[in-house]
Steps between C-alpha positions, in 0.01 A plus 500: 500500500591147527491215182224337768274798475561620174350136438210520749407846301547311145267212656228751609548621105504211317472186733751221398208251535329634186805338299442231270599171575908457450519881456808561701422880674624631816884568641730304273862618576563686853436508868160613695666693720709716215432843480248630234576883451538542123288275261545443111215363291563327180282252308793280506840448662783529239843646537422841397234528779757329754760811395220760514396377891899557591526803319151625688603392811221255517474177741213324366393394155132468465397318113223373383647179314663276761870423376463163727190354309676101404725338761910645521703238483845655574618900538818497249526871279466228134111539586343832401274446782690402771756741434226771534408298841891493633491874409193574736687354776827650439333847544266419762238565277147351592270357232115514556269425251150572424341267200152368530429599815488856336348406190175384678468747823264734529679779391773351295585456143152340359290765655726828406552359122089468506439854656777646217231380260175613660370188627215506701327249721827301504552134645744254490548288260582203674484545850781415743497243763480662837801291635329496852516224778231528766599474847257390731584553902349464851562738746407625796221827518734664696836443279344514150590892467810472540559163343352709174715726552781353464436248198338854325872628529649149386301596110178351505109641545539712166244512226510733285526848625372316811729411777503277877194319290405249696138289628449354870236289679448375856562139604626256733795376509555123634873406651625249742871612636708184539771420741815753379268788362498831680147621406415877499161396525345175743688260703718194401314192463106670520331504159451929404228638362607878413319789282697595228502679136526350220688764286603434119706737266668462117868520546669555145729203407818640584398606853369190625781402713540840613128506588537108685792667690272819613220302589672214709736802700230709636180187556545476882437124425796252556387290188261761290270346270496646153438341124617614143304441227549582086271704392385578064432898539512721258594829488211688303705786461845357392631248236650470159403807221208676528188530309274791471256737239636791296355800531381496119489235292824514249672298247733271555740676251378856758582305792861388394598857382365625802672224719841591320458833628396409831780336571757672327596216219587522175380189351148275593333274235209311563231255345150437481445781187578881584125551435360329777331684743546399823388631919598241724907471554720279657905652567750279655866675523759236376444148369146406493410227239478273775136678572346513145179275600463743821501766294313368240166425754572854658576747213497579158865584468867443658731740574828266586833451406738161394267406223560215269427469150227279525358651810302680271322232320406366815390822652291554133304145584418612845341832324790726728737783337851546583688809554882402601753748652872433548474344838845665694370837322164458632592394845803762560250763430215374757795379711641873549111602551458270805864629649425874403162449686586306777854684556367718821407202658869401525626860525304565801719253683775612393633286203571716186354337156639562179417341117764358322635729211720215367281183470402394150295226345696210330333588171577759263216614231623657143350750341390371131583804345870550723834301393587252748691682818790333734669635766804508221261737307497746750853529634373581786357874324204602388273719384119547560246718339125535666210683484145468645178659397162519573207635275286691675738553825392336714366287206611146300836439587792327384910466482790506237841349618770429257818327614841538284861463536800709440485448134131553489386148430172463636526222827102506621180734467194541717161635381201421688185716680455530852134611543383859573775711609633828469812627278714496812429151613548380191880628450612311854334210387678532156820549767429213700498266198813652347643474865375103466641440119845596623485315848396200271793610260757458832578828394753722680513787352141646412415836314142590489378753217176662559272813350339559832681792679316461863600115514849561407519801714367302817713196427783738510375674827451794358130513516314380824225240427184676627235270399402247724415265173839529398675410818545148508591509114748718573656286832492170274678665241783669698558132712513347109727749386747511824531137425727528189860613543452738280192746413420791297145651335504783267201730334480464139208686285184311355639468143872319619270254700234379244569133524415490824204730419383236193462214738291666746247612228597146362352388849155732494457517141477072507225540829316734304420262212437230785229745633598467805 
């Protein structure tokens, strides 16, 4: 596959005129006509994800945050970002990026973070511009198939899941040829009085020429007579967030435990009392303060990220709760939804698509209860204890991951639930964090101490994995894993591994006394 298609397919996806205003989506770095036969996705482009693509053998980049968002200046290697930019080119790397055309598709980021919760009924919450010009032409009965035709193929007439959309009505068309004209239709000099269509389609913004150029090639006029006008659409079923109705009513402390687990974060506070009950939801994936009074008319709460401190005042006089989640966090995870959902699409083409093990947010969260840990903590080695459990199997579930150096000083800890799952599930999860601590870490060398005999056994490939639940665990685990230069996981028994075992009944014992 060509950059040119793989862009035409992204455009069917997650059309580049849903992008906000000054949003800069699309190719960035690279030619239309490169070759697109390995992809890596990444939220962002930073080095690591540059020397991940070379190691995979990848030719295109595909992000979410455009790395060209202000004007570049100059390429010289002082500037972080440019430096990443002369580094594209060097490799003939190409740079695509997907932003807010993906947050407000149908199908994109707003609407998979809003089905993770359970939302039902869901709308936008601000609705996108369509970014349509109408073009208006008049053709001849006789030519107007094939003048469709062509300006169809050029990217306009779709709607929707609608496409060659398009309205027609009968006419008469009024011409004099003058002196020099070579008319198809009527003689030089003798006013014309011809039937003829009237035929009008939306082209998207970024077609229009292309359209123009379709339309004016295959008229059988000399001088075809079209118009373009602007037009305010709306797309009812794409925009900005997305609001919609739980399935229960819950409290707002419910719904940010429950949000945490959805989307796999360790840390959400929110505002607006714990107590509050609350059915109608707003979520918008990234930084949404910008649409508090949209929410507030809409919904009862907020699900966003990039919060302020005195967002929530404001929110509190508009009567709307807050529930904020680390905004890379929360978009990596509904980012690698989209790609793991979308990824046949590009694989049935031909272009192999693969998420990036190596990217990582900017910011770093400590554990209260863990000393501070540095890169110089770890030398590079270190040591990981987990466990998972579940009461009831499949039942309550949660994880225990503690993180420690050579000398046993403790560097990080996880303990958090993760819904209704069974004993198994719970022990990869409680792998995939540990897996996470020491990527965070820039580990190197990473030993993993477990009590679970079948997950240690199939890491080691001396089990199969035989259930179909288990599967994908298993894969993410072994690409984390074969990521570090060096690996190991041993077996240990229950009673050598009951720190990690206090923090997941830590985790369950602190739900129970929620209720929840």
């Amino acid at each position: 596959m060509l950059v040119a298609e793989l862009l035409d397919l992204i455009q069917r996806l997650a059309p580049f005129e849903l992008a906000q205003p000054g949003d800069n989506c699309g190719l960035l770095v690279g030619a239309q006509q490169a070759n697109a036969n390995h992809i890596l996705t990444a939220l962002e482009l930073t080095d690591n994800v540059i020397d991940e693509a070379e190691a995979e053998g990848c030719d295109v980049i595909l992000t979410h945050h455009p790395v060209l968002y202000t004007p570049v200046r100059s390429l010289v290697n002082a500037n972080p970002r440019e430096k990443l930019l002369l580094r594209l080119v060097r490799s003939d790397l190409t740079l695509i990026a997907c932003h807010t055309n993906l947050d407000a598709a149908p199908g994109g980021l707003a609407d998979i973070a809003g089905e993770a919760l359970g939302l039902k009924e869901m709308t936008p919450l601000e609705m996108a511009a369509a970014g349509w010009y109408k073009l208006v032409g008049f053709i001849p009965a006789e030519a107007a198939e094939a003048v469709a035709e062509a300006v169809f193929a050029s990217g306009a007439g779709r709607i929707g899941d609608y496409r060659e959309c398009a309205f027609s009505t009968e006419g008469v068309g009024w011409f004099t040829p003058m002196a020099h004209s070579h008319p198809a239709v009527g003689e030089v000099s003798k006013p014309e009085r011809a039937p003829e269509l009237r035929w009008e389609t939306v082209v998207p913004r970024g077609r229009l020429a292309h359209a123009i150029k379709a339309f004016t090639e295959t008229h059988p006029y000399e001088e075809p007579a079209f118009d373009v006008y602007p037009v305010e659409d709306v797309l009812p079923r794409g925009g900005l967030g997305r609001v919609g109705r739980l399935g229960r009513p819950k409290s707002v402390r419910e719904l940010a435990l429950e949000t945490a687990q959805a989307f796999g974060i360790d840390t959400v506070r929110w505002s607006g009392g714990g107590t509050r009950v609350v059915e109608r939801v707003a979520v918008l994936p990234g930084s949404g303060r910008s649409l508090l009074e949209a929410a507030a008319g809409q919904c009862e709460v907020l699900i966003t990220g990039d919060l302020g401190y005195h967002t929530a005042e404001q929110a509190a006089e508009m009567g709307l709760s807050l529930i904020e989640v680390p905004h890379g966090d929360w978009e990596w995870w509904a980012f690698r939804q989209w790609v793991t959902k979308v990824a046949p699409e590009f694989t049935d083409l031909g272009t192999a698509v693969t998420l990036s093990q190596r990217w990582r947010p900017s910011w770093t969260t400590l554990d209260k209860n863990a000393e501070p840990s540095t890169q110089a903590d770890t030398e590079g080695k270190v040591r990981i204890w987990i466990d998972g459990g579940s009461r009831g199997n499949p039942g309550p579930a949660a994880i225990g991951v503690l993180m420690e150096n050579d000398e046993g000083r403790v560097l990080g800890t996880v303990s958090r639930t993760i819904g209704v799952e069974t004993n198994n599930v719970a022990e990869y999860n409680a792998l995939l964090a540990g897996l996470e601590l020491a990527l965070q870490a820039e580990a190197s060398h990473v030993e993993i101490v477990s009590d679970s005999e079948l997950l240690v056994k199939q890491m080691k490939g001396e089990y199969k994995v035989r259930n179909q639940g288990l599967m994908p665990l298993y894969a993410k685990a072994r690409a984390l894993a074969g990521g570090f230069p060096a690996f190991d996981i041993r077996h240990v028994g229950r009673e050598d591994n009951c720190r990690a075992d206090a923090l997941v009944n830590k985790a369950l014992d602190e739900q129970e006394r929620a209720g929840l």
